[in-house]
C-alpha positions as a Markdown table, in Angstrom:
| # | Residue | x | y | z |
|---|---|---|---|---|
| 1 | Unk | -205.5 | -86.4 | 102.8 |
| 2 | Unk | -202.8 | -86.5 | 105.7 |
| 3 | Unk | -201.6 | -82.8 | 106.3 |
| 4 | Unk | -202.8 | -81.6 | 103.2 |
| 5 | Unk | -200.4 | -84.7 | 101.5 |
| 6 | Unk | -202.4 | -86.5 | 98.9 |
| 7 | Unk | -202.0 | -90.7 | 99.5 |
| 8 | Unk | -202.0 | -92.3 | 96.1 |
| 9 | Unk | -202.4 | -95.9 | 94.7 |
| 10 | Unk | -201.1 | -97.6 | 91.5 |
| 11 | Unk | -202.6 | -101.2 | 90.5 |
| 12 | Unk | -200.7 | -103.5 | 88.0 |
| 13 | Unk | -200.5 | -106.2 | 89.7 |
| 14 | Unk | -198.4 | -108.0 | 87.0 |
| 15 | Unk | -196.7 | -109.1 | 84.0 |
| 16 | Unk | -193.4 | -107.8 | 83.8 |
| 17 | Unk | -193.5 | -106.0 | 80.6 |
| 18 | Unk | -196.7 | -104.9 | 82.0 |
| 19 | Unk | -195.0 | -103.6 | 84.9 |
| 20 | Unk | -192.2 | -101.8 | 83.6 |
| 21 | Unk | -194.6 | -100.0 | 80.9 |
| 22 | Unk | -196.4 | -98.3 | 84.0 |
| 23 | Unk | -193.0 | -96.7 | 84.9 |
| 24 | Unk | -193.1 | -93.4 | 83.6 |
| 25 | Unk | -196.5 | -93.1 | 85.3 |
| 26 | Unk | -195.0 | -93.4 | 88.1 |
| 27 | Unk | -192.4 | -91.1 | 87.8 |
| 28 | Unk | -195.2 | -88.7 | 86.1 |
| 29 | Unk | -197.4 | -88.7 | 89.3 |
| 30 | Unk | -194.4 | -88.4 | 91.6 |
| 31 | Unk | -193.4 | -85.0 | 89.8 |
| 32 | Unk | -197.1 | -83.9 | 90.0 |
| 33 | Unk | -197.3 | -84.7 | 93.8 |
| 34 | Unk | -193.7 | -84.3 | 95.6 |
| 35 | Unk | -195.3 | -84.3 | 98.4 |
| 36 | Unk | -197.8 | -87.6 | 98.0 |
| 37 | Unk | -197.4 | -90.8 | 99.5 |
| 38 | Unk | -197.3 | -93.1 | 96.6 |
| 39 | Unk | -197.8 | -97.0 | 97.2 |
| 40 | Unk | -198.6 | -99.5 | 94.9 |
| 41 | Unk | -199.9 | -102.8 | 94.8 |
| 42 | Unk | -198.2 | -105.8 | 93.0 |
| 43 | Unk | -198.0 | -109.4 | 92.5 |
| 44 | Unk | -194.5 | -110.5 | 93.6 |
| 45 | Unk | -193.2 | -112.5 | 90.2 |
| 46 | Unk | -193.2 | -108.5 | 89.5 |
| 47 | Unk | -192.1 | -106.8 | 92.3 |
| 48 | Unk | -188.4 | -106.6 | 91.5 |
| 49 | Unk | -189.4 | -104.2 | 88.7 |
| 50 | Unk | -190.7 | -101.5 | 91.1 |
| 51 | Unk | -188.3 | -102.3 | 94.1 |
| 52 | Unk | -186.2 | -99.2 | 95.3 |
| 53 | Unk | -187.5 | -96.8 | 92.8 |
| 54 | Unk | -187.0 | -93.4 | 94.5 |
| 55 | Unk | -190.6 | -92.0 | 93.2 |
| 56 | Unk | -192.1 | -95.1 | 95.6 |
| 57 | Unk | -193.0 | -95.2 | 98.9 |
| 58 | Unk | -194.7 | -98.4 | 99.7 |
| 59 | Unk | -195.7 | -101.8 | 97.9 |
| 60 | Unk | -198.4 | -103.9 | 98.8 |
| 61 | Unk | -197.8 | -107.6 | 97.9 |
| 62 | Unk | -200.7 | -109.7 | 96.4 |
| 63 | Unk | -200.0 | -113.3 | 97.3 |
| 64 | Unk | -201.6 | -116.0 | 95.4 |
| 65 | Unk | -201.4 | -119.4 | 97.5 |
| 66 | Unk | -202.3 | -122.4 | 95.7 |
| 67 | Unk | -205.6 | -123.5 | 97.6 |
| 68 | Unk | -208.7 | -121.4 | 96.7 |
| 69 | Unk | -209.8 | -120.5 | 100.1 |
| 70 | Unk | -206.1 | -119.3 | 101.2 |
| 71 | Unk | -206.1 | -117.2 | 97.9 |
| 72 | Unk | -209.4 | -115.6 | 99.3 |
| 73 | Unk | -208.1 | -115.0 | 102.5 |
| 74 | Unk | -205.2 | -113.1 | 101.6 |
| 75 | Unk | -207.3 | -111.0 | 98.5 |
| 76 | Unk | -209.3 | -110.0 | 101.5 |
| 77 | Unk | -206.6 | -108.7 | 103.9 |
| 78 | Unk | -205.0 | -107.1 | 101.5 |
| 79 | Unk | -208.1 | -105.1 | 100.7 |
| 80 | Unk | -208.6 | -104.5 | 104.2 |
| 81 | Unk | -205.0 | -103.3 | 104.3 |
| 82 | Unk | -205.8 | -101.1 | 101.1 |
| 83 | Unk | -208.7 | -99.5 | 102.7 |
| 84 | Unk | -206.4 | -98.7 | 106.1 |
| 85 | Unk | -204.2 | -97.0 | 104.5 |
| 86 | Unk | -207.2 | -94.1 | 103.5 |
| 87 | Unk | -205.8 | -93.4 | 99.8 |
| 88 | Unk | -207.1 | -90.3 | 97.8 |
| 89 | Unk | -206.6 | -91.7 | 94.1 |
| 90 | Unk | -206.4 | -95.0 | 93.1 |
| 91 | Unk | -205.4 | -95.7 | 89.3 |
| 92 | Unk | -206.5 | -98.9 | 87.8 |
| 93 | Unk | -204.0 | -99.1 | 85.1 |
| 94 | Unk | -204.6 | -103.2 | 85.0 |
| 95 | Unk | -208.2 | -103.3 | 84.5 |
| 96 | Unk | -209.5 | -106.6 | 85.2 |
| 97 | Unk | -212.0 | -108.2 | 88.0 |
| 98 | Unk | -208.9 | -108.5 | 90.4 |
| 99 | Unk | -207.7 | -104.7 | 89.9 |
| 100 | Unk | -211.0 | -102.8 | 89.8 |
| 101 | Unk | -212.3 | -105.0 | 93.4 |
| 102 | Unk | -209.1 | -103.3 | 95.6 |
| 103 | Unk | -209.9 | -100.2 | 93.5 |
| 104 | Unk | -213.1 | -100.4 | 95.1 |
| 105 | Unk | -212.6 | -101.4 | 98.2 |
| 106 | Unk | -210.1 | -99.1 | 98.9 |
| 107 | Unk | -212.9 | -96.6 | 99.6 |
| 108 | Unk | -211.0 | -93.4 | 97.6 |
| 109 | Unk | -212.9 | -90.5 | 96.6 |
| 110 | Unk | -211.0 | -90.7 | 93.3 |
| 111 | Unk | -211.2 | -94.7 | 91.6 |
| 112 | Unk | -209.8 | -94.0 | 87.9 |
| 113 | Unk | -209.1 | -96.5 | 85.3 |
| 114 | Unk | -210.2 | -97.4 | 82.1 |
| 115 | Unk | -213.7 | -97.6 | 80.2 |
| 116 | Unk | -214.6 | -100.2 | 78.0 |
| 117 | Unk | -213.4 | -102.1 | 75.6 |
| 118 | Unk | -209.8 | -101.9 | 77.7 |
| 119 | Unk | -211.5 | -102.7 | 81.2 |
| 120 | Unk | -212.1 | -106.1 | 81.2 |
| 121 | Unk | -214.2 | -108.7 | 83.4 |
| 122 | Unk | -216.4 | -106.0 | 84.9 |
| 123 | Unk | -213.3 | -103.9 | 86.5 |
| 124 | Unk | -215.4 | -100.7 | 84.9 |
| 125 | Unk | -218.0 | -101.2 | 87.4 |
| 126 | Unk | -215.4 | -100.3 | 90.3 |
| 127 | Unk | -213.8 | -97.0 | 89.2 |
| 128 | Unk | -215.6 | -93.5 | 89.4 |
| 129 | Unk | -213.9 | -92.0 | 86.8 |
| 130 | Unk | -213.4 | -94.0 | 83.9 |
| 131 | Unk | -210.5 | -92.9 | 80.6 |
| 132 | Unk | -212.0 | -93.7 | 77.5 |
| 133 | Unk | -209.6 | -94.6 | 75.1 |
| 134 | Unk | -209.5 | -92.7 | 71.4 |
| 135 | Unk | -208.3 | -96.4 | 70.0 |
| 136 | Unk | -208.0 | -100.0 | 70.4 |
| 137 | Unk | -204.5 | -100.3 | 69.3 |
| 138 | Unk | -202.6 | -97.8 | 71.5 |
| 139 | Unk | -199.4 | -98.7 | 73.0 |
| 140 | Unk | -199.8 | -99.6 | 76.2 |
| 141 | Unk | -197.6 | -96.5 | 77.4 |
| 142 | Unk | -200.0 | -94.4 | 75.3 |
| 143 | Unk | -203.1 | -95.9 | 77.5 |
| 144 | Unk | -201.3 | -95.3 | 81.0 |
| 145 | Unk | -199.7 | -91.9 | 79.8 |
| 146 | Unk | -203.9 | -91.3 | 79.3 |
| 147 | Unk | -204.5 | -92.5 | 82.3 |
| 148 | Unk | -202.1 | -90.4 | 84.2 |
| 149 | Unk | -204.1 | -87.3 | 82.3 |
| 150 | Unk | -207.3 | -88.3 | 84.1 |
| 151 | Unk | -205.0 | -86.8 | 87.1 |
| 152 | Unk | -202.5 | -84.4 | 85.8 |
| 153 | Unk | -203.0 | -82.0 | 83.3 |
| 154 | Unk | -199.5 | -81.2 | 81.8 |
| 155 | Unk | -197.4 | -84.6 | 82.4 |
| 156 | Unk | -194.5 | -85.2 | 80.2 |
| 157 | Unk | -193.4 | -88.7 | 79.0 |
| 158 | Unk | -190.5 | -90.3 | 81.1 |
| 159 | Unk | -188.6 | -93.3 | 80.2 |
| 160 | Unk | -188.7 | -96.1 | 82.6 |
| 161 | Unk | -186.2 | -96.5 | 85.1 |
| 162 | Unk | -185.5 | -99.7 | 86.9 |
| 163 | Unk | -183.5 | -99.4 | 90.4 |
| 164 | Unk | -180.4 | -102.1 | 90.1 |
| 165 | Unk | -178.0 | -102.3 | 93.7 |
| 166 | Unk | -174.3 | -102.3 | 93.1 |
| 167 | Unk | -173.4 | -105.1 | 94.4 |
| 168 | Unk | -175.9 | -106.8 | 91.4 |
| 169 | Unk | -174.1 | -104.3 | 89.0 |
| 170 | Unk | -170.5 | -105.6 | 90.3 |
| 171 | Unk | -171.5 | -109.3 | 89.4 |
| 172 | Unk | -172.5 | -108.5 | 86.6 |
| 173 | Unk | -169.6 | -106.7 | 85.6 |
| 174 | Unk | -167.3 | -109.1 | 86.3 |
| 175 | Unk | -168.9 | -111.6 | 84.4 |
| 176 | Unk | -168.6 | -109.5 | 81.3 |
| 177 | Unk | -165.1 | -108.0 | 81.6 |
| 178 | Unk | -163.8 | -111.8 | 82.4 |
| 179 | Unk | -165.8 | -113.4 | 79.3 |
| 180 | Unk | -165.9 | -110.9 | 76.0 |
| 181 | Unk | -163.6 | -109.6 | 74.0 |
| 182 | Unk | -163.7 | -105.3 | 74.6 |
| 183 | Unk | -164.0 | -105.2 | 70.6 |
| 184 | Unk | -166.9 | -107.4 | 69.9 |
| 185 | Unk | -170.4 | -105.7 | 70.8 |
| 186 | Unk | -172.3 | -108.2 | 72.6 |
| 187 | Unk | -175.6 | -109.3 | 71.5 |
| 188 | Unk | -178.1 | -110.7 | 74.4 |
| 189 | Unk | -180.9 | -113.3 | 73.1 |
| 190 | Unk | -183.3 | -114.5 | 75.4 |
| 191 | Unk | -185.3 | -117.4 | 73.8 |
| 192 | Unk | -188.0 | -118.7 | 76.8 |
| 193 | Unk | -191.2 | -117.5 | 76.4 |
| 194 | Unk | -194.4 | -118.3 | 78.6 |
| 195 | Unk | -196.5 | -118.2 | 75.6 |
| 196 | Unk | -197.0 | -120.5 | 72.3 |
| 197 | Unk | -197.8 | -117.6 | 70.1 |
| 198 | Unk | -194.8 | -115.7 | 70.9 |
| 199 | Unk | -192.2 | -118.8 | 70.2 |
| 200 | Unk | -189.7 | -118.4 | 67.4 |
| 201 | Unk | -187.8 | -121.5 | 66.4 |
| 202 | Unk | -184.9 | -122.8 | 68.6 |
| 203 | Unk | -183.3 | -123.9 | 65.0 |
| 204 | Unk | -183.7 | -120.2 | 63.7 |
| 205 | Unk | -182.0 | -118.6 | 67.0 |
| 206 | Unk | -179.7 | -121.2 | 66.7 |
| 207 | Unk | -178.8 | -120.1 | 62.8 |
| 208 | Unk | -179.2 | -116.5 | 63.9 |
| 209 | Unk | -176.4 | -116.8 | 66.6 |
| 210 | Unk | -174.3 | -119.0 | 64.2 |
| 211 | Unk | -174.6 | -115.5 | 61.5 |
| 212 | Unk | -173.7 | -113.0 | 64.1 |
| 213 | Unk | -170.6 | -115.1 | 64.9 |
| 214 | Unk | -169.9 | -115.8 | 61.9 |
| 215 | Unk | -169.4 | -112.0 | 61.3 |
| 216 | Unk | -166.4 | -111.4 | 63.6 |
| 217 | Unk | -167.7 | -108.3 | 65.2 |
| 218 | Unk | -169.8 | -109.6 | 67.7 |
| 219 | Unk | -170.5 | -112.0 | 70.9 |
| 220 | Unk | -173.4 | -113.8 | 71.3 |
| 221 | Unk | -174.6 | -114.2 | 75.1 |
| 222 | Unk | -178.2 | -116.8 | 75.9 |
| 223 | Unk | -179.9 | -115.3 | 78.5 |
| 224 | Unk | -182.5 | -117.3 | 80.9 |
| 225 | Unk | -183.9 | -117.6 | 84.4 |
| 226 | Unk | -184.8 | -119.7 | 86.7 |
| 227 | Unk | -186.4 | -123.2 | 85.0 |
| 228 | Unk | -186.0 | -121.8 | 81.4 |
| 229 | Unk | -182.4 | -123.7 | 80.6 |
| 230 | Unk | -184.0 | -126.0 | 78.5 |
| 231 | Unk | -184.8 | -123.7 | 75.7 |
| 232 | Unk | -181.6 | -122.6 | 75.5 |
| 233 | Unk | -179.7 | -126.0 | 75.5 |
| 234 | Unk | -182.5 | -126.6 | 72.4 |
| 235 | Unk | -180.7 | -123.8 | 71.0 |
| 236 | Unk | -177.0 | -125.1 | 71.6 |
| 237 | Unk | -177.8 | -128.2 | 70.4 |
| 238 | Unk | -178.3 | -126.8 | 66.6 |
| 239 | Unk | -175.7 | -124.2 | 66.9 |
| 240 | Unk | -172.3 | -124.7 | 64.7 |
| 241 | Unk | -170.7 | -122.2 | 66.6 |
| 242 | Unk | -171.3 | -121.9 | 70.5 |
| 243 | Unk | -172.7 | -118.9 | 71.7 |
| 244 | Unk | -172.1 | -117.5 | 75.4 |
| 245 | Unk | -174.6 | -118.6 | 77.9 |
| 246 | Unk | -174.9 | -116.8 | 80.5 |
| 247 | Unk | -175.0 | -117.2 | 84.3 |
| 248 | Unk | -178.7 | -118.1 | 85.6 |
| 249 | Unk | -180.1 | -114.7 | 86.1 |
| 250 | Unk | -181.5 | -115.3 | 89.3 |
| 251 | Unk | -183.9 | -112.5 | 89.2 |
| 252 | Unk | -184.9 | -109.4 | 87.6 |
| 253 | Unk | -182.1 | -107.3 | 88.8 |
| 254 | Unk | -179.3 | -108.9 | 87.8 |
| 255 | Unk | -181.0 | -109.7 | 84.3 |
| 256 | Unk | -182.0 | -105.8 | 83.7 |
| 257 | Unk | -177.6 | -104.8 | 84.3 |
| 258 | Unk | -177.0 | -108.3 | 81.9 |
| 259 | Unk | -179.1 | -106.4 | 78.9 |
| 260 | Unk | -177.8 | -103.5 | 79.9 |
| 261 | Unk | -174.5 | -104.4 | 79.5 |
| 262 | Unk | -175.4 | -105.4 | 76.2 |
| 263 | Unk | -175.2 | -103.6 | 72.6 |
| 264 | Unk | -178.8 | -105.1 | 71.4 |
| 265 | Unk | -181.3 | -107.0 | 72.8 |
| 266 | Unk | -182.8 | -110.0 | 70.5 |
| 267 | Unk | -185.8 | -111.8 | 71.7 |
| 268 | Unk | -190.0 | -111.9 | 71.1 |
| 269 | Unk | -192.5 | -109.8 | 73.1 |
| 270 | Unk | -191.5 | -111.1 | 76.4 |
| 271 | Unk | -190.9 | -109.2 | 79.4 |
| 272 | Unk | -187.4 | -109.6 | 79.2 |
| 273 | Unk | -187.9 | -107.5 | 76.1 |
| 274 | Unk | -189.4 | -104.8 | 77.7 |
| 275 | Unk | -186.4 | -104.9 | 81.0 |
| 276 | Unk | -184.3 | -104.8 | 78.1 |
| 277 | Unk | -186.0 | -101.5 | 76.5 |
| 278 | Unk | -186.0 | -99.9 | 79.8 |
| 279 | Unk | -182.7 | -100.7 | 80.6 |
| 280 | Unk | -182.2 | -98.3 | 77.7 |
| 281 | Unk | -180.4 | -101.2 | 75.0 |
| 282 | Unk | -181.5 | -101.4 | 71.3 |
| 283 | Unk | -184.1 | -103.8 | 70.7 |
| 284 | Unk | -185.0 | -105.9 | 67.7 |
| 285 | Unk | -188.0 | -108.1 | 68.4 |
| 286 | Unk | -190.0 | -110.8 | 66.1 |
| 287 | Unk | -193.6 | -110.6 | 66.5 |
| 288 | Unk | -196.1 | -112.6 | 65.2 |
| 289 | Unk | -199.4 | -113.8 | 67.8 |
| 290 | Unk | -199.6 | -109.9 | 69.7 |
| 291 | Unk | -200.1 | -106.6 | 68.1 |
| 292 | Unk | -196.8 | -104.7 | 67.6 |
| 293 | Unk | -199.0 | -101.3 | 67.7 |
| 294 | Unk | -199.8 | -102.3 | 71.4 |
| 295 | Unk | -196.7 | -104.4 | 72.8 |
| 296 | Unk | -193.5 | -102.8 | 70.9 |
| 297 | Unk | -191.5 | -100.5 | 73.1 |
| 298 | Unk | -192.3 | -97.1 | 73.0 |
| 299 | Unk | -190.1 | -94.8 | 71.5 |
| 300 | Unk | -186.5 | -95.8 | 72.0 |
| 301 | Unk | -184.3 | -97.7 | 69.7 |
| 302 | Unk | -186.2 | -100.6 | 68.6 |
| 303 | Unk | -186.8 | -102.8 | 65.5 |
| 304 | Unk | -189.8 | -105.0 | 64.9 |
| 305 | Unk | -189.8 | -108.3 | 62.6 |
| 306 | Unk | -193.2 | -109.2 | 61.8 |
| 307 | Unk | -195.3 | -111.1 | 59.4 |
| 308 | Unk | -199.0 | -110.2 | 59.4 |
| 309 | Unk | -200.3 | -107.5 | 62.2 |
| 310 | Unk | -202.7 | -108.3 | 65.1 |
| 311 | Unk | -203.9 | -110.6 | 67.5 |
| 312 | Unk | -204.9 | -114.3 | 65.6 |
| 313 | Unk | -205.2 | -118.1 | 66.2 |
| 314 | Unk | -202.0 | -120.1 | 67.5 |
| 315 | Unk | -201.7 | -122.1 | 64.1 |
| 316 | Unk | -201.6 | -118.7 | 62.3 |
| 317 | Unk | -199.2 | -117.1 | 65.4 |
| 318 | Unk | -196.8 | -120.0 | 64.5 |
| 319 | Unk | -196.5 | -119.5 | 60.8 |
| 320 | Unk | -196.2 | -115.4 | 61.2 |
| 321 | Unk | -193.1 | -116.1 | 63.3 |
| 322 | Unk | -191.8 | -118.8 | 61.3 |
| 323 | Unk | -191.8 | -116.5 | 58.4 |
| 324 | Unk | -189.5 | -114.2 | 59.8 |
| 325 | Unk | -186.3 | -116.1 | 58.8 |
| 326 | Unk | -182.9 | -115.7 | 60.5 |
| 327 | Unk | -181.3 | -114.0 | 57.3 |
| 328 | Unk | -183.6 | -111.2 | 58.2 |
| 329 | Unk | -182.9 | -111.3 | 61.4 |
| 330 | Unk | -179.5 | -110.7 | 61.4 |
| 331 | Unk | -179.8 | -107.8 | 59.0 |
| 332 | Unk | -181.9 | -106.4 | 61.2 |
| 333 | Unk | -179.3 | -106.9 | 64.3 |
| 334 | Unk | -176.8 | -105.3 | 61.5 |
| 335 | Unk | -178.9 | -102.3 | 61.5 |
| 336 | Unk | -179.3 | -101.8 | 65.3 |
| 337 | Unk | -176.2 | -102.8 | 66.3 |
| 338 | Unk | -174.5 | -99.8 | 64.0 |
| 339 | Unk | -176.5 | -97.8 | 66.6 |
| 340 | Unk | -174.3 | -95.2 | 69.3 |
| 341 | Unk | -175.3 | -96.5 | 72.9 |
| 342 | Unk | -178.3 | -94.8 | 74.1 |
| 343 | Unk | -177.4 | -91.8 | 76.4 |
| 344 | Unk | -180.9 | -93.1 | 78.6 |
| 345 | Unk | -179.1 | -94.1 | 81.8 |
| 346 | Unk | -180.6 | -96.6 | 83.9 |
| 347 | Unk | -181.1 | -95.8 | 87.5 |
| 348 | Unk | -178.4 | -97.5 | 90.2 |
| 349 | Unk | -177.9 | -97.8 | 93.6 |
């Protein structure tokens, strides 16, 4: 310690969802050390999740060039810079090879993360104090609130917060006050996923969209980032009535004040899903190739569409979330959507 002021280290060094789930940990060790210097080390397809949270002091960026030998190089001077920086505790809440070598290197007296089964490729080896978890299915907020235990006795649950500038806020704004109609709630769908087994059919957003508008009460808005417009002109392309789509969210910020902005969130266990969750909107999300128990928000307004429960084969994956059929879908939306707006305010500025 510095002064008496404890240095502290998170690790989740990515995905998104991922990110934003450690959140209230880091809010939970902030209130239990005031005084701490808290850093934490990230990947930066992630960062924009943690940047300008008030309970952070410092991020450490893990680059991952292309070329093998440049990806070792900068792995090892960011463990170098790890280990200058004399840290206390370190919590491991990602648990894999990558994680649990900067644990170790950082040289703290206190290395905690997780015990097998959750610890993965080894990571277990490079903690000194390892949680041992009272089930494989916990949410992963359940795991890291665990975690955070390891550390501080009495720590109460906090919803995430995700810091969004004004001037992202003011864009954002403007785009919705100069495109929907103040009566209609607006329903935000984000259809790219990064993974097979989390796909639902472009045809049944498409016929989902088409029942929402069909309705009269609501506005449809596709959301998507950078390289994903593809899935949603597959979308438009089977659509009788057109849907909104929405500017290019550029990054995470201005995407996070987009679903807030929103009445309900649609979509599949994506990180976008879990921005959306945090960004305190409703949530209705179709599952079908990742457990629910572990990957669902946590707490919160949400509804989950599944068919089948935990983790399978692709072929299997695919046929769960085809069975969830846009009819029930949109009485789902029907449900959530009769919702009051969550009083959980996001965090500006």
């Amino acid at each position: 310690m510095v002064g008496g002021t404890p240095r502290i280290l998170i690790i989740r060094l990515s995905a998104i969802g991922d990110v934003v789930r450690v959140l209230p940990a880091l809010q939970i060790l902030r209130d239990a050390f005031p005084e701490a210097h808290l850093d934490w080390v990230i990947e930066p397809k992630s960062v924009a999740a943690i940047q300008g949270h008030p309970a952070l002091d410092g991020v450490l960026l893990f680059q991952r060039p292309p070329r093998a030998i440049d990806a070792v190089r900068e792995f090892t001077g960011l463990c170098r810079s790890i280990r200058d920086n004399h840290y206390d505790y370190v919590l491991d809440f990602h648990g894999i090879l990558k994680s649990g070598l900067l644990a170790w290197y950082s040289g703290a007296p206190r290395r905690i993360g997780f015990a097998r089964p959750r610890s993965q490729e080894l990571s277990y080896l490079f903690t000194n104090q390892k949680v041992q978890l009272p089930s494989p299915t916990l949410n992963r907020c359940e795991e890291n609130h665990l975690l955070c235990k390891s550390l501080v006795q009495n720590c109460a649950w906090h919803h995430p917060l995700i810091s969004v500038p004004y001037d992202v806020q003011d864009g954002v704004d403007a785009f919705f006050e100069s495109t929907f109609d103040g009566g209609k709630r607006v329903i935000a769908m984000h259809v790219p996923v990064d993974r097979p087994e989390k796909e639902w059919p472009a045809e049944y957003f498409a016929e989902l969209s088409d029942l929402l508008l069909a309705d009269g009460r609501f506005e449809v808005v596709l959301t998507w980032g950078p390289g994903q417009f593809q899935a949603v002109e597959a979308v438009l392309e089977r659509t009788r009535r057109l849907p909104i789509v929405s500017p290019e969210t550029v990054d995470l910020k201005h995407f996070a004040w987009l679903v807030h902005r929103a009445a309900l969130f649609f979509g599949c266990d994506t990180g976008p899903m879990h921005i959306a969750w945090a960004m305190g909107t409703p949530v209705v999300a179709v599952f079908g190739g990742t457990d629910p128990r572990q990957h669902a928000p946590y707490e919160h307004p949400h509804r989950i569409l599944m068919s089948g429960l935990g983790a399978t084969d692709l072929a299997t994956a695919r046929k769960r979330m085809r069975a969830i059929t846009p009819q029930m879908a949109y009485d789902m939306c029907l449900e959530m959507a009769s919702l009051p707006f969550s009083d959980q305010a996001p965090l500006t500025g």
